[in-house]
Backbone bond lengths (Angstrom), bond angles and torsions (degrees), N, CA, C in turn:
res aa  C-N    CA-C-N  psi(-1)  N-CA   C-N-CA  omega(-1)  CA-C   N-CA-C  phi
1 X - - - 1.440 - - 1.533 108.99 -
2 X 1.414 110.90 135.12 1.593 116.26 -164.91 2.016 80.91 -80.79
3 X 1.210 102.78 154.98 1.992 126.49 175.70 1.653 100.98 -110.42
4 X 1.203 109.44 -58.28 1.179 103.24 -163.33 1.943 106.93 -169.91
5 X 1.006 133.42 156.90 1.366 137.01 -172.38 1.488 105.75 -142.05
6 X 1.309 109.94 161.23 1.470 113.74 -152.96 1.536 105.21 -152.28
7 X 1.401 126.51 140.17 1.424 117.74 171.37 1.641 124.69 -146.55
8 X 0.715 140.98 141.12 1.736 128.91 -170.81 1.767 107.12 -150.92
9 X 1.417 114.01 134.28 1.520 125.07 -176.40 1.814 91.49 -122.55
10 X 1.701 96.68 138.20 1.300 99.87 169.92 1.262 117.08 -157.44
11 X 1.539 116.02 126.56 1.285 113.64 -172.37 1.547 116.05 -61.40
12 X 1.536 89.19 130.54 1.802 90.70 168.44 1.648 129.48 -66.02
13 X 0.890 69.36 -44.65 2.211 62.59 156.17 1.181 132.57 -52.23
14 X 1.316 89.82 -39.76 1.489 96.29 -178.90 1.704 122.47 -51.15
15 X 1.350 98.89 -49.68 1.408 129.82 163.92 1.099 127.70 -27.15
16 X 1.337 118.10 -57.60 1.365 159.59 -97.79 1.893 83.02 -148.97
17 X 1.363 123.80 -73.96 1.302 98.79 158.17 1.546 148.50 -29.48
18 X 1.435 86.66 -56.48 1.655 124.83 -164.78 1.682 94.22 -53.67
19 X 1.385 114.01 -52.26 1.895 129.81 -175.17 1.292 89.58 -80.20
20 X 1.401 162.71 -2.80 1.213 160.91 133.70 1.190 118.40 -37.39
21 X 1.325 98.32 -74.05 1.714 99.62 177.13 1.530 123.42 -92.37
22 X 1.398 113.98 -9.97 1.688 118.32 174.96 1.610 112.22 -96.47
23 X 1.195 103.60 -39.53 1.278 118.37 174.01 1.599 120.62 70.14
24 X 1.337 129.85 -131.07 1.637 103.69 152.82 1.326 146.64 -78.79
25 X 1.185 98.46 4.49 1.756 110.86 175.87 1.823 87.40 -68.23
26 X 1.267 140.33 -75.92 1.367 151.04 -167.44 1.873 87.00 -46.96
27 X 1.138 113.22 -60.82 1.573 101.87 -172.38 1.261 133.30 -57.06
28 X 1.585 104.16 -27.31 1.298 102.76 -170.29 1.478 108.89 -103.37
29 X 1.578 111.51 4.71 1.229 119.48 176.77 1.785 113.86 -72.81
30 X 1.672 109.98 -38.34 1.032 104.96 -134.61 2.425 83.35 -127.74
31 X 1.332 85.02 -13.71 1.641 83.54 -177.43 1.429 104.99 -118.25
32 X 1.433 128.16 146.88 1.804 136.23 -177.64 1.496 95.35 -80.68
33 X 1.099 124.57 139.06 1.325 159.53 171.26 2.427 88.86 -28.79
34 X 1.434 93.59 -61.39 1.629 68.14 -179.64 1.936 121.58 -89.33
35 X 1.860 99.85 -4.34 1.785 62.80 148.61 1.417 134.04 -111.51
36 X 1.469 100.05 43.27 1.734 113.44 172.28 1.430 111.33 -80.88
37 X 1.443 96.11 -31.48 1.410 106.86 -160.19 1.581 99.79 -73.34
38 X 1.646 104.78 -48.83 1.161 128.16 -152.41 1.647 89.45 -64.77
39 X 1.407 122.83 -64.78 1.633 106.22 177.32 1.060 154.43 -66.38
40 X 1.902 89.26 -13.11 1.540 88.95 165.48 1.402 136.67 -103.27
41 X 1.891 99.96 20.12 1.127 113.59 167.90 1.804 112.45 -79.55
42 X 1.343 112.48 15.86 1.140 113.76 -157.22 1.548 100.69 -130.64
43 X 2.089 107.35 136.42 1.289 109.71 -170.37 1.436 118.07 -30.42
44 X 1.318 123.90 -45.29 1.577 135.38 -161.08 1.204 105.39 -150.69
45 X 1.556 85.69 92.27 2.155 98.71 -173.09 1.433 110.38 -61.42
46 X 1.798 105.79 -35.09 1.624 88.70 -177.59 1.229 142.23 -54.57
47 X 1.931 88.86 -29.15 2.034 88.08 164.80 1.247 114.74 -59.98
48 X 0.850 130.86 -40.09 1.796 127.49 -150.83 1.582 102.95 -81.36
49 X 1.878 107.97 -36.94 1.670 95.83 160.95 1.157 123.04 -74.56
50 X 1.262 133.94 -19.07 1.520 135.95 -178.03 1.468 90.11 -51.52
51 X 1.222 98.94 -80.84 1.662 124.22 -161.30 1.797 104.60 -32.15
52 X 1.390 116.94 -55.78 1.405 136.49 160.16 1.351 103.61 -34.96
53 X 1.478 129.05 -87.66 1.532 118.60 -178.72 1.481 115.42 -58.52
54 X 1.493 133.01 15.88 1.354 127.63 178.46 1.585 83.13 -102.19
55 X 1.246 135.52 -54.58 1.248 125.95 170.95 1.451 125.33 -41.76
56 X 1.179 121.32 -52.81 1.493 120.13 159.11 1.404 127.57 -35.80
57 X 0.937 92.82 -66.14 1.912 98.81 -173.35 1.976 110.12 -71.54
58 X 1.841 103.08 -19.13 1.387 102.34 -175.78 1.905 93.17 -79.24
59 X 1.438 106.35 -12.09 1.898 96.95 -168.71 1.553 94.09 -80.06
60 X 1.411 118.96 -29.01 1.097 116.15 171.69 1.387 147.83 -62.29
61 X 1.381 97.95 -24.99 1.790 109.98 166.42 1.598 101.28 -104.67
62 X 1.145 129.03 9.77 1.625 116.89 149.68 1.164 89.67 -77.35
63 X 1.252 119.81 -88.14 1.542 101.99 -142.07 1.589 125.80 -69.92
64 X 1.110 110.08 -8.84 1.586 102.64 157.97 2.196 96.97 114.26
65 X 0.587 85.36 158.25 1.763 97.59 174.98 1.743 103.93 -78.97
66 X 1.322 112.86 -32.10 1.567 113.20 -179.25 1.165 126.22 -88.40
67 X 1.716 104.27 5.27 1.367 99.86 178.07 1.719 108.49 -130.24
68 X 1.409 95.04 13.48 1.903 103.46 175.06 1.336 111.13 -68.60
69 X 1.081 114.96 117.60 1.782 109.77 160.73 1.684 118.77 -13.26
70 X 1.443 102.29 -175.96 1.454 99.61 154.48 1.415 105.00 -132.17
71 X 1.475 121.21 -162.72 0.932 133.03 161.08 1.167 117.95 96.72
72 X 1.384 111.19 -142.03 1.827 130.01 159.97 0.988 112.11 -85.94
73 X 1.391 123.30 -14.59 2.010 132.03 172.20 1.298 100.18 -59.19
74 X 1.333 131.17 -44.27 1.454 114.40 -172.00 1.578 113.33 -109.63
75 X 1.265 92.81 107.96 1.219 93.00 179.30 2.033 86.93 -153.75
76 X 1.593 101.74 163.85 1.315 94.95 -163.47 1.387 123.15 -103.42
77 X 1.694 101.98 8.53 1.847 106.46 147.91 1.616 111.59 -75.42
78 X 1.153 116.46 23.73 1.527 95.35 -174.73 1.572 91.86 -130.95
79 X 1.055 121.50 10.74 1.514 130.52 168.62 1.554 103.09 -115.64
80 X 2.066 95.22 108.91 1.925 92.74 -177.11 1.056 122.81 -101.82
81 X 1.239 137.91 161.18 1.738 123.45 178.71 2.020 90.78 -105.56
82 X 0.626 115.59 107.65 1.928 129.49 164.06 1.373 98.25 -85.46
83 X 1.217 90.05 -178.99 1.733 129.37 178.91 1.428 101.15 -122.40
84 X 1.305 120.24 123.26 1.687 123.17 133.06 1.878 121.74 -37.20
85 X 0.933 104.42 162.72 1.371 106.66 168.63 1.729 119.91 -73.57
86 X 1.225 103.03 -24.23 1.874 119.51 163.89 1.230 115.30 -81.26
87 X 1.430 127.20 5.59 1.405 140.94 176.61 2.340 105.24 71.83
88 X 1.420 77.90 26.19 1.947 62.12 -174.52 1.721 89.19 -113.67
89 X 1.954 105.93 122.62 1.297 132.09 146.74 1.776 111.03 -6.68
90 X 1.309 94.62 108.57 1.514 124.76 161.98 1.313 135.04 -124.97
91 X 1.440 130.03 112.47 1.185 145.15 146.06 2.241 117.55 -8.72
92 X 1.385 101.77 91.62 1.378 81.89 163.04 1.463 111.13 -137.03
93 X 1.673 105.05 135.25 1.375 105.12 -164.62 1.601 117.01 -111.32
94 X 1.119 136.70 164.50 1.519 140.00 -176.66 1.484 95.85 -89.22
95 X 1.411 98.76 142.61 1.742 86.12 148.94 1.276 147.71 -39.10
96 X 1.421 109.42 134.31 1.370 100.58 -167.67 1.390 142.23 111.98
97 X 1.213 100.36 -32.81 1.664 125.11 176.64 1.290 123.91 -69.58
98 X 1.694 113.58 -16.99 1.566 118.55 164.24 1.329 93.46 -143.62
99 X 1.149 115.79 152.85 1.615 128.33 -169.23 1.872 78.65 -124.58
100 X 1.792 68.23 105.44 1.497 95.33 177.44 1.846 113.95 -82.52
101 X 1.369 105.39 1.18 1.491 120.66 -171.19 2.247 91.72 -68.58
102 X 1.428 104.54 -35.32 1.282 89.94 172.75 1.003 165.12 -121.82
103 X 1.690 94.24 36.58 1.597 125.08 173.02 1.541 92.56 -111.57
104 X 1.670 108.85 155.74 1.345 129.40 163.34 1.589 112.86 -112.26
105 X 1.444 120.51 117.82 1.372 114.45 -170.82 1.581 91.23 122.62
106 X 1.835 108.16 144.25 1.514 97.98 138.95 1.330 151.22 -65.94
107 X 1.583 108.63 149.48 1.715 82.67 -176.67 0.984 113.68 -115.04
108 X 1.459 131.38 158.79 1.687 142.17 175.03 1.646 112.92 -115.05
109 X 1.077 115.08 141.80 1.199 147.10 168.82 1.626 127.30 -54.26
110 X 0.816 149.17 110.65 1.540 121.94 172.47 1.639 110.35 -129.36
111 X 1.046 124.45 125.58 1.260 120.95 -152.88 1.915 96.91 -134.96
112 X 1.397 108.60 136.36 1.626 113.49 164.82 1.430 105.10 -148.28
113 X 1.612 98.01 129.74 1.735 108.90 169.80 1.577 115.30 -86.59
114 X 0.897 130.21 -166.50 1.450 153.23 128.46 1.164 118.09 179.85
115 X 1.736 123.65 153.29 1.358 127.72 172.50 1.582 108.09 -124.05
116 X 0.935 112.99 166.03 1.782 129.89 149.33 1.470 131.20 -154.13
117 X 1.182 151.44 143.46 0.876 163.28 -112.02 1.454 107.17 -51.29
118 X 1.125 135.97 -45.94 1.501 150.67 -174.97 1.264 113.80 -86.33
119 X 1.181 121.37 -43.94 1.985 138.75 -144.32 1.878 119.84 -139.25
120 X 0.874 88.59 119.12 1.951 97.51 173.13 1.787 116.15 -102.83
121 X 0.901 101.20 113.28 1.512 100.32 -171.82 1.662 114.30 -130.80
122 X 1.071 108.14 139.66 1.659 128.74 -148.95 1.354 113.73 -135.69
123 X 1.635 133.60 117.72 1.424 136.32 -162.35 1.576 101.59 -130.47
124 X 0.769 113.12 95.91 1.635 119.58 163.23 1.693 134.37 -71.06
125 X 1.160 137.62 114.43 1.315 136.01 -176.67 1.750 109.96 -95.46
126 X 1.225 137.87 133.58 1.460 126.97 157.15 1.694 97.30 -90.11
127 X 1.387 107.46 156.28 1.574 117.89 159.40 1.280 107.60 -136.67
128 X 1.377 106.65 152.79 1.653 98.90 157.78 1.694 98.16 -134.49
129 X 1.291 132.89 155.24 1.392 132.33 174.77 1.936 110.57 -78.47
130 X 1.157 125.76 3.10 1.477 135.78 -178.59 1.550 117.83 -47.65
Protein backbone atom coordinates (compact mmCIF):
# COMPACT_ATOMS: atom_id res chain seq x y z
CA UNK A 1 0.00 0.00 0.00
CA UNK A 2 1.43 3.37 -1.31
CA UNK A 3 1.65 6.00 2.41
CA UNK A 4 2.60 8.79 0.80
CA UNK A 5 4.84 10.08 -2.35
CA UNK A 6 7.11 12.86 -2.54
CA UNK A 7 8.84 15.04 -5.25
CA UNK A 8 11.35 18.00 -5.39
CA UNK A 9 13.07 19.98 -8.61
CA UNK A 10 16.12 22.06 -7.99
CA UNK A 11 18.06 24.26 -9.87
CA UNK A 12 21.61 23.37 -10.19
CA UNK A 13 22.91 26.62 -9.99
CA UNK A 14 21.42 27.26 -7.41
CA UNK A 15 23.53 24.75 -5.66
CA UNK A 16 26.34 25.41 -7.33
CA UNK A 17 26.23 28.99 -5.94
CA UNK A 18 25.16 28.12 -2.54
CA UNK A 19 28.85 25.66 -2.34
CA UNK A 20 30.41 28.87 -3.78
CA UNK A 21 29.91 30.99 -1.21
CA UNK A 22 29.32 28.48 1.89
CA UNK A 23 31.55 26.09 0.75
CA UNK A 24 31.90 23.14 3.25
CA UNK A 25 30.35 24.51 6.15
CA UNK A 26 26.84 24.31 3.72
CA UNK A 27 28.19 20.78 2.65
CA UNK A 28 28.90 19.23 5.48
CA UNK A 29 25.86 20.51 7.07
CA UNK A 30 23.42 19.15 4.86
CA UNK A 31 25.39 16.02 2.98
CA UNK A 32 27.00 12.55 5.00
CA UNK A 33 30.59 12.38 4.67
CA UNK A 34 30.06 9.58 1.80
CA UNK A 35 27.91 11.58 -0.34
CA UNK A 36 30.61 14.29 -0.24
CA UNK A 37 32.86 12.03 -1.40
CA UNK A 38 30.56 10.50 -3.77
CA UNK A 39 29.95 14.03 -5.64
CA UNK A 40 32.84 15.37 -5.69
CA UNK A 41 34.31 12.60 -7.30
CA UNK A 42 32.17 13.71 -10.04
CA UNK A 43 32.86 16.06 -13.22
CA UNK A 44 30.20 18.63 -11.81
CA UNK A 45 29.54 17.92 -8.17
CA UNK A 46 26.81 20.41 -8.12
CA UNK A 47 24.56 18.17 -10.06
CA UNK A 48 24.93 15.21 -8.06
CA UNK A 49 24.23 17.49 -4.81
CA UNK A 50 21.30 19.14 -6.31
CA UNK A 51 19.87 15.90 -7.26
CA UNK A 52 20.79 14.58 -3.49
CA UNK A 53 18.92 17.52 -1.76
CA UNK A 54 15.94 16.95 -4.31
CA UNK A 55 15.86 13.58 -2.66
CA UNK A 56 15.79 14.94 0.74
CA UNK A 57 13.16 17.29 0.76
CA UNK A 58 11.13 14.75 -1.87
CA UNK A 59 11.56 12.03 1.43
CA UNK A 60 10.09 14.74 3.14
CA UNK A 61 6.76 15.36 1.55
CA UNK A 62 6.23 11.51 1.40
CA UNK A 63 6.20 11.03 4.57
CA UNK A 64 4.33 13.84 5.81
CA UNK A 65 5.40 16.41 8.66
CA UNK A 66 3.45 14.00 11.20
CA UNK A 67 5.45 11.35 10.85
CA UNK A 68 9.16 13.06 11.03
CA UNK A 69 11.04 12.23 14.03
CA UNK A 70 12.04 14.86 16.32
CA UNK A 71 14.94 16.09 17.59
CA UNK A 72 18.55 15.92 16.23
CA UNK A 73 17.24 12.70 14.23
CA UNK A 74 15.86 14.89 11.71
CA UNK A 75 17.96 16.70 10.25
CA UNK A 76 18.88 16.29 6.49
CA UNK A 77 22.53 14.90 6.75
CA UNK A 78 21.06 12.00 8.26
CA UNK A 79 18.91 11.21 5.25
CA UNK A 80 21.53 9.47 2.53
CA UNK A 81 21.11 9.04 -1.10
CA UNK A 82 23.39 5.49 -1.74
CA UNK A 83 23.69 3.33 -4.57
CA UNK A 84 22.30 -0.21 -4.88
CA UNK A 85 24.67 -2.63 -6.06
CA UNK A 86 22.86 -2.18 -9.77
CA UNK A 87 23.84 1.43 -9.38
CA UNK A 88 20.02 2.53 -8.89
CA UNK A 89 19.59 5.52 -6.06
CA UNK A 90 18.58 4.48 -2.57
CA UNK A 91 17.22 6.11 0.38
CA UNK A 92 19.27 5.45 3.62
CA UNK A 93 18.06 6.83 6.75
CA UNK A 94 19.42 7.17 10.52
CA UNK A 95 17.33 6.52 13.18
CA UNK A 96 14.70 8.42 13.76
CA UNK A 97 13.73 10.06 10.65
CA UNK A 98 10.26 8.28 10.49
CA UNK A 99 8.62 7.26 13.60
CA UNK A 100 8.04 4.00 12.60
CA UNK A 101 5.61 3.75 15.80
CA UNK A 102 3.01 4.80 12.97
CA UNK A 103 2.89 2.55 10.25
CA UNK A 104 1.98 -1.23 10.64
CA UNK A 105 3.99 -3.39 8.18
CA UNK A 106 7.50 -2.82 6.87
CA UNK A 107 8.33 -0.02 5.02
CA UNK A 108 10.22 0.48 1.68
CA UNK A 109 11.52 3.29 0.05
CA UNK A 110 11.32 3.99 -3.58
CA UNK A 111 13.43 6.55 -4.80
CA UNK A 112 14.22 8.04 -8.66
CA UNK A 113 16.72 10.81 -9.64
CA UNK A 114 17.41 12.51 -12.78
CA UNK A 115 19.19 15.67 -13.90
CA UNK A 116 19.87 17.76 -17.04
CA UNK A 117 21.61 20.63 -17.67
CA UNK A 118 19.63 23.25 -15.60
CA UNK A 119 17.45 20.99 -13.07
CA UNK A 120 17.78 17.99 -10.51
CA UNK A 121 14.70 16.30 -9.89
CA UNK A 122 13.85 13.66 -7.26
CA UNK A 123 10.55 11.29 -6.82
CA UNK A 124 10.06 9.52 -3.73
CA UNK A 125 7.60 6.52 -3.10
CA UNK A 126 6.55 5.37 0.70
CA UNK A 127 5.38 1.60 0.92
CA UNK A 128 4.31 -0.35 3.56
CA UNK A 129 3.58 -4.30 2.93
CA UNK A 130 0.05 -3.99 5.25
Amino acid sequence: MILGIGTDIVEIKRIKHAIARWGNRLVERIFSPREIEYCYSKSEPSTHFAARFAAKEALIKAIGTSSIGSGAAYSLKNIEVSNSQSGAPMLVLKPGIIDQDKYEGSLRLHLTLTHEREYACAFVVLETNR
